[in-house]
C-alpha positions in Angstrom: -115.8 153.9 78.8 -116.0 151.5 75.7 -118.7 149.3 75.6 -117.9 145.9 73.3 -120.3 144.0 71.8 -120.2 139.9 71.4 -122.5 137.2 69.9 -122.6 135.0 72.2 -121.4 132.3 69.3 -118.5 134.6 68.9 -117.3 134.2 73.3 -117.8 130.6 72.4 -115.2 130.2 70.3 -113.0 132.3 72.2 -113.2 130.5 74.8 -112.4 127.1 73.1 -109.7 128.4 71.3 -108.0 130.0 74.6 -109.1 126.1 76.7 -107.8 124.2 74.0 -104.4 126.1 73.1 -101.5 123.7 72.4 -98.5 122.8 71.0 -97.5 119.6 69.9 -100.3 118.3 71.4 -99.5 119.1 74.9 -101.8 121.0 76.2 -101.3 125.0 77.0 -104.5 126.7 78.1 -104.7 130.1 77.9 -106.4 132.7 79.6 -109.3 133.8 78.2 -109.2 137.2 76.7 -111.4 140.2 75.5 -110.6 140.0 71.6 -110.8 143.6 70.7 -108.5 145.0 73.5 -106.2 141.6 74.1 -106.9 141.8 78.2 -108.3 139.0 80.0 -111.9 139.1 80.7 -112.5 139.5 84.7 -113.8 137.0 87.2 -117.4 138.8 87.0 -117.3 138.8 83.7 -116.5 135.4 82.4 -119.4 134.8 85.5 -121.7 136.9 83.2 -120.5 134.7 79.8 -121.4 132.0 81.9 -125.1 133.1 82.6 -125.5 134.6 79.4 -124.4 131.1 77.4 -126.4 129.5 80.3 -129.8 131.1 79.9 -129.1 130.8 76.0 -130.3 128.2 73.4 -126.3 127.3 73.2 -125.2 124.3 74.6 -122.6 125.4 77.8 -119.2 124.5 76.7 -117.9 121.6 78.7 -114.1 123.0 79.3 -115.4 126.5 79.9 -117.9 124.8 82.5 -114.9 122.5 84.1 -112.5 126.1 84.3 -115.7 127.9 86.3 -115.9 124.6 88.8 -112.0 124.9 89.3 -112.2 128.2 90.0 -110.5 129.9 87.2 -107.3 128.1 87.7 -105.3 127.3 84.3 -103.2 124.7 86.5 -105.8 122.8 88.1 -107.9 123.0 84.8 -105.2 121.3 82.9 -104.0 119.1 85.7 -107.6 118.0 86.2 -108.6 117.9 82.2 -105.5 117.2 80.4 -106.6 113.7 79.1 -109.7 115.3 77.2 -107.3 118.2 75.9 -105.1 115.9 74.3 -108.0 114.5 72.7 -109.5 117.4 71.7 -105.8 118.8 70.1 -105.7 115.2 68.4 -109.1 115.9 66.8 -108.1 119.4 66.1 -104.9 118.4 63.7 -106.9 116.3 62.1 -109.2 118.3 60.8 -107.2 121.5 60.4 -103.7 120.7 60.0 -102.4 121.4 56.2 -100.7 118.4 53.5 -97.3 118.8 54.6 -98.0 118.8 58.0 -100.3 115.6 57.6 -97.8 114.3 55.1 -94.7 114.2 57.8 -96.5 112.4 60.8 -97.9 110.0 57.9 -94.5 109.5 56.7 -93.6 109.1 60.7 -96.0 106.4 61.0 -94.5 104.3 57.8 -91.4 104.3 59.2 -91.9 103.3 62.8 -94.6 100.6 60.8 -91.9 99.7 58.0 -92.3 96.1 58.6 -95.2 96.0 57.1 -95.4 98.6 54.2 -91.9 100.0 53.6 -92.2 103.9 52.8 -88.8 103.0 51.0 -90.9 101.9 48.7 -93.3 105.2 47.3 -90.5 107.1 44.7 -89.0 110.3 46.2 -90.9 112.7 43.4 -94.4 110.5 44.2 -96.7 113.6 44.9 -96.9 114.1 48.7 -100.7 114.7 48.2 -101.8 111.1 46.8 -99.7 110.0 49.8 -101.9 111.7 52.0 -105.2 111.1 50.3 -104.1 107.1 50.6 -103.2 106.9 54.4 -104.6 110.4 55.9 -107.5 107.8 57.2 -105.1 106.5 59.5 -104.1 109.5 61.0 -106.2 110.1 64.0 -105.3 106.6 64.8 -101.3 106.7 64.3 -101.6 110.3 66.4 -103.9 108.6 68.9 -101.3 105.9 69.2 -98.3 108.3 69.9 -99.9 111.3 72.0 -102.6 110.0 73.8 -102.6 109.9 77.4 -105.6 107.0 77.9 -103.4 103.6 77.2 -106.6 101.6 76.4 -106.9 104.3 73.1 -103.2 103.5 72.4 -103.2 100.5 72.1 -106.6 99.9 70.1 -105.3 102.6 67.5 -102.0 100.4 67.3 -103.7 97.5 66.3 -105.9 99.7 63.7 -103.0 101.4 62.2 -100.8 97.8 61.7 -104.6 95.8 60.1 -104.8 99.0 58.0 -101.7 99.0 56.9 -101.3 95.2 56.3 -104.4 95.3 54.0 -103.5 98.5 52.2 -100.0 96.3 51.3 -101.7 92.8 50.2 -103.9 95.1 47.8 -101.6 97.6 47.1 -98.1 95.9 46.9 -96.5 98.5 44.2 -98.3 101.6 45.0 -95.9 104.6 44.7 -93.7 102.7 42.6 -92.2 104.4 39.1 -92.5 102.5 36.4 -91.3 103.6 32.5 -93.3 103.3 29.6 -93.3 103.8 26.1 -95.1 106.2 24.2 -95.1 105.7 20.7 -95.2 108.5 17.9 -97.9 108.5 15.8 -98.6 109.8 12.4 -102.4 110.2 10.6 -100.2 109.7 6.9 -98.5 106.5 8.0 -100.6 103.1 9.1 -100.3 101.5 12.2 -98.3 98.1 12.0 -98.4 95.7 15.0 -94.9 94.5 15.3 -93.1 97.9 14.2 -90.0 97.9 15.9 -89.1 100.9 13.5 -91.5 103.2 15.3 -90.2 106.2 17.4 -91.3 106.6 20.8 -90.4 108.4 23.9 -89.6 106.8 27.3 -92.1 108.4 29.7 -92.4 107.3 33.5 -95.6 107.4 35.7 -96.7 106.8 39.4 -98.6 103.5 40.4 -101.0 105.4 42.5 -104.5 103.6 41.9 -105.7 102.3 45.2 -107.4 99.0 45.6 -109.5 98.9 48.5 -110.0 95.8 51.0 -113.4 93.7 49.4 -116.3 93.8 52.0 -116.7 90.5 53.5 -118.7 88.1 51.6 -120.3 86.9 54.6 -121.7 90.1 55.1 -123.2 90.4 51.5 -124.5 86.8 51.6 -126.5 87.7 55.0 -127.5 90.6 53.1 -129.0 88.8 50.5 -130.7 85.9 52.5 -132.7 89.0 54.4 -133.9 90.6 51.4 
């Protein structure tokens, strides 16, 4: 008989991985299985990971706790948990998910909120990353709005996304714009002559992709200096 080995560490995130399975959000626990041999650990012996995590100086997972009190049942678990599953799975793409998977719900979210900052307006060949690194702060809440199963979280990430996004215009009003410029030839024999029209140049374009953040509120900084 083969004996397998686990840090406890390890089982934990096992067992969060298999609790928290999804796709697309919606939630799709699995059961939770021995990693070396793909089999599903027995009743007694996700009772023993229990003890063992228990009587440990790890904090007891929550879900893993909640599928021991429903007794092992993936239905009940996600019939009884699936608000803090979709949650978690929220979280999760947030933190894990890459640029082009970021960059199309972020692209999502300008359309649906086009009224007030037209993705129409960011060029075609703007680099998906700067659009990302400019609005991947509103992710969590453009996600909460549109997955979320708890309507009180909906509908303040709403309001967050459409403030953030009518700030992020008034600062920003040409960001992702292409604009041409002129560079102009120049040669260390020949002098520099304002007014030159003669000069050769070439017609080069660039992005508009400097962000100008909302100013904090000057209330806030004159309190701030009143209680110094």
């Amino acid at each position: 008989r083969v004996l397998y080995t686990f840090r406890i560490s390890d089982l934990i995130q096992v067992i969060n991985a298999a609790l928290t399975y999804n796709t697309n959000f919606f939630a799709e626990p699995q059961k939770i299985k021995n990693p070396y041999t793909n089999i599903e650990f027995t009743i007694t012996e996700l009772y023993n990971i229990y003890y063992a995590i228990k009587y440990s100086h790890f904090e007891m997972p929550y879900l893993f706790h909640q599928y021991i009190l429903n007794g092992f049942s993936i239905i009940k678990f996600t019939y009884l948990n699936e608000n803090i599953l979709r949650e978690i799975a929220i979280d999760d793409y947030c933190k894990s998910s890459t640029i082009k998977q970021k960059y199309k719900y972020i692209i999502k979210m300008l359309v649906e909120f086009s009224n007030i900052f037209n993705p129409n307006n960011i060029d075609s060949a703007f680099p998906k990353e700067n659009v990302v690194n400019a609005f991947t702060h509103l992710l969590k809440d453009y996600l909460t709005y549109s997955f979320s199963l708890i309507s009180v979280l909906r509908k303040n990430s709403k309001q967050n996304v459409k403030n953030e996004l009518f700030d992020f215009k008034k600062y920003n009003p040409l960001y992702g714009r292409k604009i041409l410029v002129r560079k102009y030839n120049h040669s260390e024999d020949k002098p520099f002559i304002f007014g030159d029209k003669n000069r050769s140049f070439t017609i080069q374009h660039k992005f508009i992709d400097t962000i100008i953040k909302k100013p904090q509120n000057n209330i806030n900084r004159q309190s701030g200096r009143q209680s110094g």
